[in-house]
C-alpha positions as CSV (number, residue, x, y, z in Angstrom):
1,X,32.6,11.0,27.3
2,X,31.9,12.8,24.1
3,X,32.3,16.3,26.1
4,X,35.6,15.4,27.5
5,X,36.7,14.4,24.0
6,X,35.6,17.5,22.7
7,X,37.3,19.6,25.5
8,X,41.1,17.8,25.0
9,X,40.7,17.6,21.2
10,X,39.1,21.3,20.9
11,X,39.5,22.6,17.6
12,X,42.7,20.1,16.4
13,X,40.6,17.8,14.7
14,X,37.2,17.4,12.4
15,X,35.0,15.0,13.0
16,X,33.3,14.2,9.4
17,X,31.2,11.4,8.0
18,X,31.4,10.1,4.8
19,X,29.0,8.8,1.6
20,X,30.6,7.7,-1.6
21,X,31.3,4.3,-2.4
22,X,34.5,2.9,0.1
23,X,38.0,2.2,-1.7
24,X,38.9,0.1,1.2
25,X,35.3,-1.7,0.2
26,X,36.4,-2.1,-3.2
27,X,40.0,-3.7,-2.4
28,X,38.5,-6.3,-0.1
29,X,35.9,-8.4,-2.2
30,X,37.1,-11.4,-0.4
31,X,35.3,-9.9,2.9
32,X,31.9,-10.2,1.2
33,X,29.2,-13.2,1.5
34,X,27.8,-12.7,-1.7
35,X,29.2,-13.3,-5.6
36,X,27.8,-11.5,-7.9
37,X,24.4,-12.3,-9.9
38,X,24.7,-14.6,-12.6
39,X,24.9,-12.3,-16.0
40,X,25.8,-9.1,-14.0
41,X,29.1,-7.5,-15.1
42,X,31.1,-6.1,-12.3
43,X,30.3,-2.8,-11.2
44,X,28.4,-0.8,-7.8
45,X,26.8,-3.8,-5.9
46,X,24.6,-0.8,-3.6
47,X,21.1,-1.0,-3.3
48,X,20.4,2.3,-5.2
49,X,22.2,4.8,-7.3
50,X,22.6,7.7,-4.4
51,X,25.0,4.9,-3.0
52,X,27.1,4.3,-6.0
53,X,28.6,7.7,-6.2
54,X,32.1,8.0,-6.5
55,X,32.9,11.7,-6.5
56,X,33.4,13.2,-4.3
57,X,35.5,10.3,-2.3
58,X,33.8,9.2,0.8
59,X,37.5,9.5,2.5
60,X,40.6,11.1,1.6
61,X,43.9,9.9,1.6
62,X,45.1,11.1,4.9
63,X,41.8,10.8,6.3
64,X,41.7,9.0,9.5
65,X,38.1,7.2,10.4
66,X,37.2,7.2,14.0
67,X,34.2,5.2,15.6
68,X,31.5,6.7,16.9
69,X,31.2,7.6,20.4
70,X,28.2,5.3,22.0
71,X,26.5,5.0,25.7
72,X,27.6,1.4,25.8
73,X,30.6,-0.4,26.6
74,X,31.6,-3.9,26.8
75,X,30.1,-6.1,29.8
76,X,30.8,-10.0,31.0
77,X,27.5,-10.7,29.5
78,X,29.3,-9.0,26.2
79,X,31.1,-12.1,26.1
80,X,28.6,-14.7,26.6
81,X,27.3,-16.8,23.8
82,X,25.7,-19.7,24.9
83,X,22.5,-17.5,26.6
84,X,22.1,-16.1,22.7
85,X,19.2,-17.6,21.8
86,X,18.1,-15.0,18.9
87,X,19.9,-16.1,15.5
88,X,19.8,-12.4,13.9
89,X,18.4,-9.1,15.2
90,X,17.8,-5.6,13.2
91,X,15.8,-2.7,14.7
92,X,16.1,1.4,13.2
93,X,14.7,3.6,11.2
94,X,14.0,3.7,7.7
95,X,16.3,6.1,6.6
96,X,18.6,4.5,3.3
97,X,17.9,2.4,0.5
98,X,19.7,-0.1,1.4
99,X,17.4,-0.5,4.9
100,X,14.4,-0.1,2.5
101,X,15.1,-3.0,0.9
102,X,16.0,-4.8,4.1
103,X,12.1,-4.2,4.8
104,X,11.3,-5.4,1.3
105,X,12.9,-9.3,2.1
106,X,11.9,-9.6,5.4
107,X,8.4,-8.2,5.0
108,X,5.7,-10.0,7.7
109,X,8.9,-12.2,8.8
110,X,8.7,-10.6,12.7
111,X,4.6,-10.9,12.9
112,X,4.9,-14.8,11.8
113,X,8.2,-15.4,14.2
114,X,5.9,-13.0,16.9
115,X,3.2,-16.0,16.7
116,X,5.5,-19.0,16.4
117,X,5.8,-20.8,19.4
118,X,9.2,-20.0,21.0
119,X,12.5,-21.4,19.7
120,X,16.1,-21.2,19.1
121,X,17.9,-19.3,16.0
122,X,14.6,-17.0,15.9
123,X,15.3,-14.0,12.9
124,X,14.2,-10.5,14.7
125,X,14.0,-7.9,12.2
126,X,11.9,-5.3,13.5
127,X,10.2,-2.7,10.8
128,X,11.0,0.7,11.2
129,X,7.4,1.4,12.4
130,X,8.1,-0.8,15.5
131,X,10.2,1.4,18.0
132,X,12.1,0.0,20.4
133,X,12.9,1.6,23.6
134,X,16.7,1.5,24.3
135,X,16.4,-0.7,27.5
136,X,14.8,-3.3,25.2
137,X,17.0,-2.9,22.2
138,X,20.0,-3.5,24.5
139,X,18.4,-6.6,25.8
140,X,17.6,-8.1,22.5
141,X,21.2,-7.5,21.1
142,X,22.6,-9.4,24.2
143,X,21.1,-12.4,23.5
144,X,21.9,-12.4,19.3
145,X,24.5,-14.1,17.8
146,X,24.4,-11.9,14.5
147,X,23.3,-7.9,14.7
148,X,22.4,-6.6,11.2
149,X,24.2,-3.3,10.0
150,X,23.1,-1.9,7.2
151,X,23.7,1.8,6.1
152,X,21.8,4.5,7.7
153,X,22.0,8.0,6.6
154,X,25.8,8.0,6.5
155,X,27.8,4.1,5.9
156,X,29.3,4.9,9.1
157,X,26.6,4.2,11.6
158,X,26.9,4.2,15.7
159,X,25.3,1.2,15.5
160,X,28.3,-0.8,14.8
161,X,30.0,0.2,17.7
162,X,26.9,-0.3,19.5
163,X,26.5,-4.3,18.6
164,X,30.1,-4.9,18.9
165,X,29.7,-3.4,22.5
166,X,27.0,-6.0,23.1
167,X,29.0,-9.0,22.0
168,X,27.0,-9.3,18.9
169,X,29.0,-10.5,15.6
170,X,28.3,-7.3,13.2
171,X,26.7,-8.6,9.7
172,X,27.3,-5.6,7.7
173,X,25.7,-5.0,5.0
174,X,27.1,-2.0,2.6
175,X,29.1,-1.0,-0.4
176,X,30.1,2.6,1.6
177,X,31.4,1.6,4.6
178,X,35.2,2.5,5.4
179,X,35.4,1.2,9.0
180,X,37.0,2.5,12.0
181,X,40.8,2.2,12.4
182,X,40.9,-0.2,8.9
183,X,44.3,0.3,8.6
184,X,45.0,-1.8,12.1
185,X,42.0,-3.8,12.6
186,X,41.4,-7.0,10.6
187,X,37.6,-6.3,10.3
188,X,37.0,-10.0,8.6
189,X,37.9,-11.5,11.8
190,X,35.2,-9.8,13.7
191,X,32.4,-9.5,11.0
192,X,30.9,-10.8,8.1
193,X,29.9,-8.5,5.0
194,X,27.2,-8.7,2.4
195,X,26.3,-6.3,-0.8
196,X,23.8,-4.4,-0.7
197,X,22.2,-6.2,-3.6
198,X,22.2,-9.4,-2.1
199,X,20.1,-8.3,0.3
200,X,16.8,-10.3,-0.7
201,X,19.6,-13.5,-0.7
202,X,20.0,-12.7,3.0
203,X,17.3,-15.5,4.3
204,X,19.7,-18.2,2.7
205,X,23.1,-17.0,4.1
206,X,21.3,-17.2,7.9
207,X,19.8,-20.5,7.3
208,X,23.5,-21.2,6.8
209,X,24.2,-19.7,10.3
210,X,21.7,-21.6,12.1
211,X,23.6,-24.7,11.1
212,X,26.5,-26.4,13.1
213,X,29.2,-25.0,10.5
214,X,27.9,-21.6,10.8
215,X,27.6,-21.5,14.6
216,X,31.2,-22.3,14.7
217,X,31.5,-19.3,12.2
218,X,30.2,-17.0,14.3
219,X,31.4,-18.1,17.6
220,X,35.1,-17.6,15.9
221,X,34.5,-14.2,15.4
222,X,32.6,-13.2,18.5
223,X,35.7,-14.7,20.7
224,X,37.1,-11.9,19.2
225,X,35.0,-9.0,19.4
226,X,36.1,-8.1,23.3
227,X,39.7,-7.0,22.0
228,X,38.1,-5.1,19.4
229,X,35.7,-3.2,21.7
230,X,38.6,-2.3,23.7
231,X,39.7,-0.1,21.1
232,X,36.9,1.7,19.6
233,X,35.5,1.9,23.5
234,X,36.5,6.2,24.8
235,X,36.8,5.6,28.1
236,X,40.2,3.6,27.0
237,X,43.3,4.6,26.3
238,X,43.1,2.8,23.2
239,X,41.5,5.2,21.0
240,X,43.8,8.1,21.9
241,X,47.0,5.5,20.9
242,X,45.6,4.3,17.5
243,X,44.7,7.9,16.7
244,X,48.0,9.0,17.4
245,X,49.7,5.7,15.7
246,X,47.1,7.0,12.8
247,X,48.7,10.5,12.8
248,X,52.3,9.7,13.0
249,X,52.3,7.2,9.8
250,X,50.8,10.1,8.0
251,X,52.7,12.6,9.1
252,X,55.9,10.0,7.8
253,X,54.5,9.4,4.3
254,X,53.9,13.2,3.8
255,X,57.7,13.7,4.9
């Protein structure tokens, strides 16, 4: 896929990533799980100051953000939820602040779950010293209801695509990210979003999720995540058409 991209596009676009703190971010507090800590005045809510940089701007104006070309795409079992058995999943590598501290709260969490006896709304977050082969990540993200995203080394990770490709509800967690297509895709229908900061709060907000009122949370957004995959998904005409829908409302407003 990504070579055939590459051979129609050629040199008429630049694919770039991005790593200040996300305007679109910033304009859509309502998104976010989290309020801010009692006594804290408003300000960067990221895990560490690398990811509270404002200059230079993670995306410019005309900047369109595309998603990330991945090796999955959606399947019926995308669509299942009854079979998801696993409450919340993570698995990557240690590679941002933000998944340090992801560590930090869940630290021992998988070696007690690994001894438990087995059970519903089990909470899988693998360290990064625990790799997972792809066949067995894949696996595991089938049969979640909630797939963790935090940042990686760029806010924009393929791992978003990935989960959503799997049927997974995305739980992002970032202060950075400026999604894919944002200006046409109502990303609080599809996922939920937490600070970076209240990342050691996380435990609460998925006891909430294994209750009745959060299933029903979840389940809302995952009926949804098929007509999103659809058009972050390459081998679709979908991407080409928002792109070019992208392009020609920029190309009005600089008329």
């Amino acid at each position: 896929v990504w070579r055939e991209f590459s051979a129609f596009f050629g040199n008429k676009i630049v694919l770039i990533t991005h790593n200040g703190l996300s305007g679109w971010l910033r304009q859509q507090q309502q998104l976010f799980l989290a309020t801010p800590p009692a006594g804290r005045t408003p300000g960067c809510r990221a895990a560490c100051n690398l990811h509270c940089r404002v200059e230079p701007p993670g995306v410019l104006r005309q900047d369109i953000v595309m998603p990330h070309v991945v090796a999955f795409q959606w399947t019926d079992r995308s669509a299942e939820f009854r079979a998801r058995d696993i409450l919340a999943f993570y698995s990557g590598t240690e590679n941002s602040c933000s998944r340090t501290a992801l560590r930090d709260a869940f630290q021992g969490t998988l070696e007690a779950e690994m001894q438990a006896e087995p059970r519903r709304n089990r909470i899988l977050i693998f360290p990064s010293s625990f790799r997972l082969l792809q066949q067995d990540w894949s696996e595991l993200a089938f049969r979640s209801k909630l797939c963790l995203v935090p940042d990686g080394d760029c806010p924009n990770s393929f791992r978003l695509i990935e989960v959503i490709m799997h049927g997974c509800v995305p739980l992002i967690i970032s202060d950075r990210l400026h999604p894919p297509f944002h200006e046409y895709v109502d990303w609080s229908l599809i996922a939920f979003f937490l600070h970076e900061d209240a990342i050691f709060s996380l435990p609460v907000y998925l006891r909430h999720f294994a209750t009745a009122q959060g299933t029903r949370e979840i389940i809302a957004k995952q009926k949804l995540l098929q007509q999103a995959a659809s058009l972050f998904d390459y081998h679709h005409d979908h991407v080409n058409s928002m792109m070019l829908l992208a392009l020609q409302r920029r190309n009005q407003s600089a008329m």
